[in-house]
VOGU-3710 file (C-alpha; in Angstrom, 3 decimals, decimal comma):
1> xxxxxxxxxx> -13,282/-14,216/-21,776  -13,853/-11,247/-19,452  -11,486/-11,914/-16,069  -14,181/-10,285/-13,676  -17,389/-11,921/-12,223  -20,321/-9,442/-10,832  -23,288/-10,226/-9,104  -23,266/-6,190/-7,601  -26,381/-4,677/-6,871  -28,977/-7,885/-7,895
11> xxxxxxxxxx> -30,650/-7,569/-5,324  -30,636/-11,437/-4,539  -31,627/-12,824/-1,404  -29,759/-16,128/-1,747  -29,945/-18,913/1,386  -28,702/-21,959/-0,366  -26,192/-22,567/-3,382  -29,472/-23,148/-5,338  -30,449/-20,032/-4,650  -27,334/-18,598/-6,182
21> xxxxxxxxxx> -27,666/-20,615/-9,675  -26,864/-20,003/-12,680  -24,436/-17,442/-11,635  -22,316/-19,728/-9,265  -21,994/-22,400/-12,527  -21,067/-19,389/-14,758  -17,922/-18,229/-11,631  -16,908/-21,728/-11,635  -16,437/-22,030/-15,327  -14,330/-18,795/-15,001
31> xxxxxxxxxx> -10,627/-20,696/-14,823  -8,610/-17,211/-14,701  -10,850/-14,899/-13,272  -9,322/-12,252/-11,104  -11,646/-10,145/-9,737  -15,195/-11,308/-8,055  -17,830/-8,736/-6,721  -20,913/-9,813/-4,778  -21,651/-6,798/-2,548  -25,541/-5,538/-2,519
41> xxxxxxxxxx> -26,826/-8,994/-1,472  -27,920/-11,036/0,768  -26,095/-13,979/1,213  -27,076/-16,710/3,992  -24,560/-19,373/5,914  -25,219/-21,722/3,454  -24,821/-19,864/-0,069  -21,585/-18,252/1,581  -20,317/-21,648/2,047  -20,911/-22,550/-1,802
51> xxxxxxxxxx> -19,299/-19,279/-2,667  -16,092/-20,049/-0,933  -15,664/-23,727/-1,986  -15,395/-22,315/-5,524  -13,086/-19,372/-4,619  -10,309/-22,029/-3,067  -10,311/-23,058/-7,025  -9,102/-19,811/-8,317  -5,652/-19,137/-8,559  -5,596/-15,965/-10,134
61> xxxxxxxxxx> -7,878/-13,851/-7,613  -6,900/-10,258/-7,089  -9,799/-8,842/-5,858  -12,438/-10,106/-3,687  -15,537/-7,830/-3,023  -17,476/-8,836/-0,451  -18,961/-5,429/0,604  -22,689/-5,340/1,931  -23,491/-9,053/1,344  -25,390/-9,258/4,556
71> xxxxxxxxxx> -28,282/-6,716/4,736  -31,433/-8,402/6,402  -29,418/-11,177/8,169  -29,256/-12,478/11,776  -26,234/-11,604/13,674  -26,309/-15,358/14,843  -25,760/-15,954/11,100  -23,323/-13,936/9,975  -19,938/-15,430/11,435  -20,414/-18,343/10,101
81> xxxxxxxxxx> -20,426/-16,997/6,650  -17,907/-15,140/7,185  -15,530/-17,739/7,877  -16,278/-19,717/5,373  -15,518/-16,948/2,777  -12,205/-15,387/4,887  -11,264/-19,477/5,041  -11,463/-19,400/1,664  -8,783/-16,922/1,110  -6,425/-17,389/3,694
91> xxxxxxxxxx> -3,933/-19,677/1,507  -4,527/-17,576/-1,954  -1,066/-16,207/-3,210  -2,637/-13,992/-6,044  -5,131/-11,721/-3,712  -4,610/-8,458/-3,521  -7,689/-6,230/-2,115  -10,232/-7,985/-0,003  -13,230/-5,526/0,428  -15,371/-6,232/3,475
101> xxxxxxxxxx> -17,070/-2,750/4,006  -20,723/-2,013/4,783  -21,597/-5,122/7,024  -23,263/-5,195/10,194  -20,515/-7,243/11,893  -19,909/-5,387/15,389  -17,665/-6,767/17,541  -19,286/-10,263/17,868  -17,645/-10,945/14,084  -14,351/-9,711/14,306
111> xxxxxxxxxx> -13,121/-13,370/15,576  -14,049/-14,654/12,373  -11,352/-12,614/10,034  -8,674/-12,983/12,419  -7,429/-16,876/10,601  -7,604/-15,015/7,590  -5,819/-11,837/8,583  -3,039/-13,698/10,611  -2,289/-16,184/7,961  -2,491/-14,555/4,548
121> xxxxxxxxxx> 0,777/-12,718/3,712  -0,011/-11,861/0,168  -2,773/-9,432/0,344  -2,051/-5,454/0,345  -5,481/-3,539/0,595  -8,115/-4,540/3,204  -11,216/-2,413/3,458  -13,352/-2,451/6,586  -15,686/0,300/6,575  -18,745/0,838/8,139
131> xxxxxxxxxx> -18,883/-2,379/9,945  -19,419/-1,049/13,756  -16,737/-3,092/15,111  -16,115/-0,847/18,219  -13,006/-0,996/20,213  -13,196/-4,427/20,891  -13,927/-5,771/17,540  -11,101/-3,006/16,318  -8,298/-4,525/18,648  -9,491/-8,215/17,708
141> xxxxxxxxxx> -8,532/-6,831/13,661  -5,343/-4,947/14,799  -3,887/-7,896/16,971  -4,932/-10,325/14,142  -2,728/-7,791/11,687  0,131/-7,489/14,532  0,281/-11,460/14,074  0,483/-10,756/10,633  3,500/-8,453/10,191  4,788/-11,072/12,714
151> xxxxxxxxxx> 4,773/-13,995/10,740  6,391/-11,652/7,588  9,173/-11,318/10,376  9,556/-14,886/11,044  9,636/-15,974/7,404  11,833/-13,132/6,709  9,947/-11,316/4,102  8,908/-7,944/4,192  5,133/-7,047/5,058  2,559/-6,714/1,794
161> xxxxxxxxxx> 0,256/-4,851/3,316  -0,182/-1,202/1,840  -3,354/0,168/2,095  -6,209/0,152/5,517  -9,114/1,066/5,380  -11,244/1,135/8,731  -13,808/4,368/8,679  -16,627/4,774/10,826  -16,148/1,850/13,215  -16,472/3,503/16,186
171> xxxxxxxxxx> -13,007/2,190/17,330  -12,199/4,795/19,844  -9,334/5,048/21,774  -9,539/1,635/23,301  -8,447/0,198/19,659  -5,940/2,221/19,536  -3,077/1,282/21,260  -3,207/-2,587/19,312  -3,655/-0,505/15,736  -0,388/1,224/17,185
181> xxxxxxxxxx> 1,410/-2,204/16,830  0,111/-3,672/14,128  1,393/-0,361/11,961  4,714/-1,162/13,256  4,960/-4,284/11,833  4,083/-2,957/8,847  6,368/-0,410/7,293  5,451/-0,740/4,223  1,898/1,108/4,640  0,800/3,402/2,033
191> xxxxxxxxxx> -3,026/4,313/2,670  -4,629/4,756/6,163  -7,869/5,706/5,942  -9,746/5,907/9,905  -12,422/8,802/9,614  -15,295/9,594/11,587  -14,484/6,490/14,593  -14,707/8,377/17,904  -11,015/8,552/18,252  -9,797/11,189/20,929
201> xxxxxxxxxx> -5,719/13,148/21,526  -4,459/9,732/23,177  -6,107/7,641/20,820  -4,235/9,728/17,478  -0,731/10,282/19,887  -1,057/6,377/19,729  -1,679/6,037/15,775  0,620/8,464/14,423  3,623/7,368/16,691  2,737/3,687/15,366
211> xxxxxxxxxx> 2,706/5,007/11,599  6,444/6,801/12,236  7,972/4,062/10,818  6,207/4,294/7,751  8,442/5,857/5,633  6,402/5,166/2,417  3,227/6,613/3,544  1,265/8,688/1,319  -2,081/8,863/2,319  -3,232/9,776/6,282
221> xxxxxxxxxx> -6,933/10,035/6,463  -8,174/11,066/10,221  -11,515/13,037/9,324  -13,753/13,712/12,320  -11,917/12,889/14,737  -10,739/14,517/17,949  -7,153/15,895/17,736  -7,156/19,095/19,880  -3,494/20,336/20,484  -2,332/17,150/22,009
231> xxxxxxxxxx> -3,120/15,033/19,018  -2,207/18,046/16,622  1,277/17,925/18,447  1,945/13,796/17,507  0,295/14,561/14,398  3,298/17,680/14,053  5,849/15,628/15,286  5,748/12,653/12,408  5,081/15,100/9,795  9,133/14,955/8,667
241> xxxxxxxxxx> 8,816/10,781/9,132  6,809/10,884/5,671  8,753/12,711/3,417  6,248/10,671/0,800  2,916/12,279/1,973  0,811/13,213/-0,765  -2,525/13,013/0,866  -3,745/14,571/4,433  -7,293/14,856/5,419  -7,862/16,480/9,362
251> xxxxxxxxxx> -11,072/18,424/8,365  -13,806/18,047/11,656  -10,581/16,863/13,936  -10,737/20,261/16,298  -7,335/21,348/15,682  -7,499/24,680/16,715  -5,919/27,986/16,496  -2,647/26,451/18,203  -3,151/23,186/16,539  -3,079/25,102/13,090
261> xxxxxxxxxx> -0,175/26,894/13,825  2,090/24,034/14,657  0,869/22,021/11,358  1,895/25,214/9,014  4,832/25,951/10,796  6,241/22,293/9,867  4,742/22,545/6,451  6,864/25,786/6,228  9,585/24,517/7,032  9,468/21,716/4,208
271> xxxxxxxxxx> 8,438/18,404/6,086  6,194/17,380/3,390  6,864/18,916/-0,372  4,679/16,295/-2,384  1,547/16,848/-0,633  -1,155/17,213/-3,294  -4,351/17,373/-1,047  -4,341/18,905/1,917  -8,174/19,134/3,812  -8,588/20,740/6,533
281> xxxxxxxxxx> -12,789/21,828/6,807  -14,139/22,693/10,650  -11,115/23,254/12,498  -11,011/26,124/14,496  -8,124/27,342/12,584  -8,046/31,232/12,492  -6,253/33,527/10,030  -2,481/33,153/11,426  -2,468/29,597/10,386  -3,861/30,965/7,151
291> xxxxxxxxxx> -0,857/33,367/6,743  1,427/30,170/7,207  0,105/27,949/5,178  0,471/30,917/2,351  4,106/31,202/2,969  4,208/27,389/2,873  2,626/26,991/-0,358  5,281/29,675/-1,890  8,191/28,103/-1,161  7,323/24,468/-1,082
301> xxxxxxxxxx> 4,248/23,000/-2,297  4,057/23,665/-5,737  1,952/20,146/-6,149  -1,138/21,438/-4,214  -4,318/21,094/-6,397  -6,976/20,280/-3,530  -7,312/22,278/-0,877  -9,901/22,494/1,940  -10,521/25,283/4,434  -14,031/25,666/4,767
311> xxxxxxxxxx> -15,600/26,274/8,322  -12,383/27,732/10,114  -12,284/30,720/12,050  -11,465/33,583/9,472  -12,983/35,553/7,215  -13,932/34,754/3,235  -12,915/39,026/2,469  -10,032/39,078/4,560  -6,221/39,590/2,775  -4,954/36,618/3,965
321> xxxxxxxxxx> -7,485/34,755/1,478  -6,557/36,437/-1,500  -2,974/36,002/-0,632  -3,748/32,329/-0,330  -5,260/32,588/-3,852  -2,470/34,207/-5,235  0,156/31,778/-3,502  -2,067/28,904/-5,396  -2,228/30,573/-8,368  1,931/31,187/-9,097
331> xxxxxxxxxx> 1,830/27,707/-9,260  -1,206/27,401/-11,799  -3,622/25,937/-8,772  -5,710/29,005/-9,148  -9,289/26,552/-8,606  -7,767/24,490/-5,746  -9,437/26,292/-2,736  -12,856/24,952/-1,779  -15,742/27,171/-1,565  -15,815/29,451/1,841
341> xxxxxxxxxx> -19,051/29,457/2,353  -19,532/28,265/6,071  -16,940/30,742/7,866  -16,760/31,173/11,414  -16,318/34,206/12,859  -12,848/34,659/14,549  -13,185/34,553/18,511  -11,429/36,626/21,267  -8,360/35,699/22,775  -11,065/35,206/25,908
351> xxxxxxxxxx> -13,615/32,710/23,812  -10,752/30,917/22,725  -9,510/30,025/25,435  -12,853/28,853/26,766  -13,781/26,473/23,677  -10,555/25,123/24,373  -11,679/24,183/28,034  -14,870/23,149/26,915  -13,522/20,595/24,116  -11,219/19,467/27,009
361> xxxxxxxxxx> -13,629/19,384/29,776  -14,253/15,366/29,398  -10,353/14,335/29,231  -8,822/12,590/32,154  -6,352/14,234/34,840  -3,204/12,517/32,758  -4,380/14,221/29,549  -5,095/17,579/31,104  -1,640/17,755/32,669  -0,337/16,773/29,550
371> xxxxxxxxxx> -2,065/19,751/28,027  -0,905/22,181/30,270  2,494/21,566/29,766  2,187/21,166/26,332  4,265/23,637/24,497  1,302/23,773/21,231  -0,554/25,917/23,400  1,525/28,926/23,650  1,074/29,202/20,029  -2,469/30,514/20,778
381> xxxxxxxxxx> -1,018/33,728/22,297  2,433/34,302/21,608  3,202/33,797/25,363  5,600/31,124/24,733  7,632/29,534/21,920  6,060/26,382/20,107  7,386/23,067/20,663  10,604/22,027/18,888  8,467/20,239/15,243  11,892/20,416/13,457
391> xxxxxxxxxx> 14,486/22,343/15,222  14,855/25,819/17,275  13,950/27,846/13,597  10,366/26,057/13,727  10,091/27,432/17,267  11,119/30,918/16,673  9,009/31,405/13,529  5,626/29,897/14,816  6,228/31,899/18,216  6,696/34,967/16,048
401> xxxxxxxxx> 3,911/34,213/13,655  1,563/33,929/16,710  1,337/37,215/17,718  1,803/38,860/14,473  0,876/39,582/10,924  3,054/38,485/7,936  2,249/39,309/4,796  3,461/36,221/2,299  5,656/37,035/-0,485
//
């Protein structure tokens, strides 16, 4: 007998546990079934409820997809449900992935994870994407995890929790801060995955210094989010805390030409060998960084199949390019560049400097002193030496690299 139940993508609009029949009968006759999926329906308070009593029965669960399961219902309806299913599954000892993504919770749901999330010790992958939770919802789900990695403390057991997922939530920096602490009690994090949620340089300083003690990490997904040289720079400084890293995405994060420099300088220098995808689309990165990341490549990432550079601030035709291709292909990568098809063209010293006041117009006074007198900046012009990533090498080389050419070997 198969182990997996599916109602995905029926199309059922079910408001009682009649509604749900005969496919509620055929999950309860399921004795060992480990994985469930129900997403692409819409479930009301009371099928929810029917759903869960017969999920308590099942010792075996390892997954539990509950993915858009609420499209056409009341907000006044939805928490309900959703306690009653996270209720469910707050005393299982055989889950493993809980999948809550696509559901129009906002904020005003959060409060009904949080018994689930702060009492269930045995789960490693939780997926909440695309659920608008905003920064208050987000710090209601990163408290409720903080609790979490507390209790593993308490019982003295080490944390199960390996992979987050929490894209487009609009979480902000306001979340950030409480997402800070609940990584910390979590060491054991593998995946982070928070693209496209609004989050600014404070907001990433706050993540990244969270995720240092992850030593395990492998996979650091920021897409579209705000770094500038102030979040580059935390970003920078953790790079050598995951020696494990296989998997970086800061495509649309603004890093800049600065930014850039910084990240390839550590990457030269060795911080992270077993990277395997590196993207880094839209961000204002101009040919020096380029130059870097070939030298990089040569010496230590011989793993690198994926690589993304579209939209930065160089040429498709110039050298550096082909010496990129050539660094790829000594290592038999030779189709791991993305198409460069969207190039911008490289500014002035003079425009430069302007973007950069115009991406930073909005910060407050705190964050703009904190951007003067951070040492990322000289990397733009050569005027001063980076900031220590690694050691005094790392700020000799990017401070030479700044204001000059060097051809990769």
């Amino acid at each position: 007998m198969s182990k997996s139940f599916s109602i995905l993508g029926k199309n059922l609009k079910a408001n009682t546990k009649a509604d749900l029949e005969p496919f509620l009968s055929e999950l309860e006759a399921m004795d060992d079934v480990e994985e469930v999926h129900f997403g692409a329906n819409s479930l009301g308070v009371e099928a929810c409820e029917a759903i869960a009593e017969v999920l308590k029965t099942k010792k075996n669960l390892k997954l539990v997809d509950l993915a858009d399961i609420f499209t056409g219902r009341l907000i006044s309806e939805i928490p309900q449900a959703l306690s009653a299913l996270c209720n469910a599954l707050s005393t299982s000892e055989s889950l493993i992935e809980l999948d809550l993504s696509d559901n129009a919770f906002g904020g005003r749901c959060a409060d009904a994870m949080v018994p689930f999330l702060e009492t269930n010790t045995h789960f490693q992958i939780f997926k909440l994407n695309n659920n608008g939770l905003g920064p208050i919802g987000g710090s209601i789900i990163a408290k409720a995890l903080l609790r979490n990695g507390e209790k593993c403390v308490s019982e003295n057991k080490e944390s199960q929790l390996k992979v987050i997922v929490c894209g487009r939530n609009r979480l902000e920096n306001g979340s950030s801060k409480d997402w800070s602490l609940a990584f910390e009690k979590h060491q054991n994090l593998k995946e982070i995955k928070l693209p496209q949620n609004g989050i600014r340089m404070e907001g990433i300083t706050n993540l990244v210094n969270g995720l240092s003690n992850c030593k395990e990490l492998e996979l650091l997904d920021l897409q579209d989010n705000t770094a500038t040289k102030i979040g580059t720079r935390a970003i920078v400084k953790q790079l050598t805390s995951w020696p494990n890293l296989k998997y970086l995405n800061l495509s649309d994060c603004l890093l800049g030409t600065s930014g850039g420099i910084a990240l390839m300088t550590s990457l030269n220098n060795g911080s992270n060998p077993k990277l395997i995808s590196l993207k880094l689309q839209y961000g204002e990165m101009d040919k020096k960084s380029i130059e870097l990341l070939t030298t990089a490549i040569t010496q230590h990432l011989k793993d690198l199949t994926d690589l993304e550079l579209n939209g930065n601030r160089f040429s498709e035709d110039d050298d550096c390019v082909e010496e990129l291709k050539k660094a790829l292909a000594n290592w038999g990568h030779e189709d791991a560049l993305d198409e460069l098809d969207d190039m911008e063209e490289p500014e002035s010293d003079d425009e430069e400097d302007e973007s950069d006041e115009e991406a930073e117009a909005d910060n407050s006074e705190d964050e703009k002193a904190e951007a003067e007198d951070d040492g990322v900046d000289a990397g733009a012009d050569g005027a001063k030496a980076l900031p220590a990533v690694t050691d005094k090498q790392t700020d000799d080389l990017a401070d030479m690299l700044a204001g000059a050419h060097i051809e990769a070997k």
